[in-house]
C-alpha positions as CSV (number, residue, x, y, z in Angstrom):
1,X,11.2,13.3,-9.3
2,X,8.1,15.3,-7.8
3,X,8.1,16.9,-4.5
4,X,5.1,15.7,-2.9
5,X,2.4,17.5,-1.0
6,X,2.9,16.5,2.4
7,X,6.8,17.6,1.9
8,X,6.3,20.6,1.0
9,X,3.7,21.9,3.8
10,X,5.7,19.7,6.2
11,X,7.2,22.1,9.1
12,X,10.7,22.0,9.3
13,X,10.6,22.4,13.1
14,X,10.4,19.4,15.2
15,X,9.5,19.5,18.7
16,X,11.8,16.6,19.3
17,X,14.3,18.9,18.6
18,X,13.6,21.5,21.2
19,X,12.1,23.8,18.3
20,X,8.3,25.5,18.7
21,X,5.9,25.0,15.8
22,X,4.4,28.6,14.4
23,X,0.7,29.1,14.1
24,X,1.1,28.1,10.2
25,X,3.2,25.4,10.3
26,X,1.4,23.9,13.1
27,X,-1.9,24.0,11.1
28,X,-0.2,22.4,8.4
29,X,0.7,19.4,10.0
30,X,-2.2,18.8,11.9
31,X,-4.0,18.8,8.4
32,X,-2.2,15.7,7.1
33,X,-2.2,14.2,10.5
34,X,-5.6,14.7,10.6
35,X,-6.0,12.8,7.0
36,X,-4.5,10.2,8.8
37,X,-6.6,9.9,11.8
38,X,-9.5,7.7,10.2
39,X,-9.9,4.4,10.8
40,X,-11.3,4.2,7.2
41,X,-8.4,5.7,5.4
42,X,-6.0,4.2,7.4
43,X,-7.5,1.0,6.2
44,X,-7.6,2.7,2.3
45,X,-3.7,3.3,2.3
46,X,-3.3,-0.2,3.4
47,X,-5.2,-1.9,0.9
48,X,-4.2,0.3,-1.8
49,X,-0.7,-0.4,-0.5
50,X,-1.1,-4.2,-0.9
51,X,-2.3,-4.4,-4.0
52,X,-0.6,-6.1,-6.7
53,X,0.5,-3.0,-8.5
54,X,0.6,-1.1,-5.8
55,X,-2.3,0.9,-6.9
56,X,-6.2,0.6,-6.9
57,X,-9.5,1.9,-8.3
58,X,-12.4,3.1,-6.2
59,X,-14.3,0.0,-7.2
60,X,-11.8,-2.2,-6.4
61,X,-11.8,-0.6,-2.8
62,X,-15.7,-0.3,-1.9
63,X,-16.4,-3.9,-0.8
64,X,-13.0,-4.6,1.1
65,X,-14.0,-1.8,3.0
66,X,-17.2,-2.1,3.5
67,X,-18.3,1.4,2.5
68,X,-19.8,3.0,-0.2
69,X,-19.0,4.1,-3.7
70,X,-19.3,8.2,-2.3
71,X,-17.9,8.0,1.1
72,X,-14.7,5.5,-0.6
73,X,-14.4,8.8,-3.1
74,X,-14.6,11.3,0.0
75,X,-12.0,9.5,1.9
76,X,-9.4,9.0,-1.1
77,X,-10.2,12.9,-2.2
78,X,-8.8,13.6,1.6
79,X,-5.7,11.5,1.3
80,X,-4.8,13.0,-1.9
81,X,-5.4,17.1,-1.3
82,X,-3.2,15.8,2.2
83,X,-0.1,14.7,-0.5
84,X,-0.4,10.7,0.7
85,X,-2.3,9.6,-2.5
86,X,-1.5,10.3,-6.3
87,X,-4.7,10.0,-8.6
88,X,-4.0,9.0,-12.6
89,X,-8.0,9.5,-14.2
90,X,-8.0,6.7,-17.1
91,X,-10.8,6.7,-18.8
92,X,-13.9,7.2,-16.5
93,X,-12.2,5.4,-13.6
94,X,-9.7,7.3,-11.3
95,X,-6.9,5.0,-10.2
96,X,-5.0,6.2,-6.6
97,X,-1.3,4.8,-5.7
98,X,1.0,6.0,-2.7
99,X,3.3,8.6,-2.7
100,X,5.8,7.0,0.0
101,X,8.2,9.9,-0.1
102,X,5.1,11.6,1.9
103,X,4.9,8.8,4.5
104,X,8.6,9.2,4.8
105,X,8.8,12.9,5.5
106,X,6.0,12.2,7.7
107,X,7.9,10.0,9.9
108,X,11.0,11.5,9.5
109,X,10.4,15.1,10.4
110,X,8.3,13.6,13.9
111,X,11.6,11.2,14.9
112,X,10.2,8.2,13.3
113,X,12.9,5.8,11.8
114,X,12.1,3.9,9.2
115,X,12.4,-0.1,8.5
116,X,11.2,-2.5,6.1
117,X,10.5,-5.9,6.7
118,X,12.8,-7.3,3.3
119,X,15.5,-5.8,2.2
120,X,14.3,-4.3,-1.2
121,X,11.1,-2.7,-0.7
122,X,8.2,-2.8,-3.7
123,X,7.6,0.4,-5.5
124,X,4.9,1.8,-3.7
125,X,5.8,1.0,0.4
126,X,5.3,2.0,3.2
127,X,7.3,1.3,5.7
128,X,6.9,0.3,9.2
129,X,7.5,3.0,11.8
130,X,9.4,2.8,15.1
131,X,9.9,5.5,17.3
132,X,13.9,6.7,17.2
133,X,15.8,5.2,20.7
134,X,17.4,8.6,22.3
């Protein structure tokens, strides 16, 4: 099993936890959180989430969208170099899945628990997030 991106440049520090964030690892995290901070790719990890096989090809992403061929490759380019996306090249296309061990560690190093709405998630979730009761 790979480690994904996003774990491994995760801090371990957690400000629910009373802990401080360094200079580093604070830069860290506000690089993936800034992945996430689009409207646009936001909307990308969605669709690319609800497709059938859980993963999807630029082309099949431009029209849902609304965006073009470029600006679709800029976002997913982001998502992936964050650790949220995995890219497999096949031939001349590129195809982009999840990595939901990313979204986890995400949410679970910022006190987010995590649920799903059936009881045996697909292959490539992602979960719903709700913020841990203290």
């Amino acid at each position: 099993m790979r480690t994904a991106l996003a774990e491994l440049i995760l801090p371990q520090a957690s400000p629910l936890n009373g802990e401080v964030y360094d200079r580093i690892d604070a830069e860290r995290l506000a690089g993936v959180l800034k992945a996430l901070a689009d409207p646009a790719r936001l909307r990308l990890l969605s669709l690319i989430q609800a497709s059938p096989d859980g993963e999807a090809c630029v082309c099949d992403l431009t029209a849902p969208i609304g965006l073009s061929q470029p600006t679709v490759s800029h976002h997913l380019r982001i998502l992936t170099e964050s650790g949220l996306l995995e890219r497999e090249k096949r031939g001349v296309w590129a195809y982009y899945r999840l990595v939901p061990s990313a979204i986890q560690a995400i949410a679970v190093s910022r006190g987010i628990s995590i649920t799903s709405r059936t009881s045996s998630p697909p292959r490539f979730w992602v979960p719903l997030v709700r913020p841990v009761a203290r």
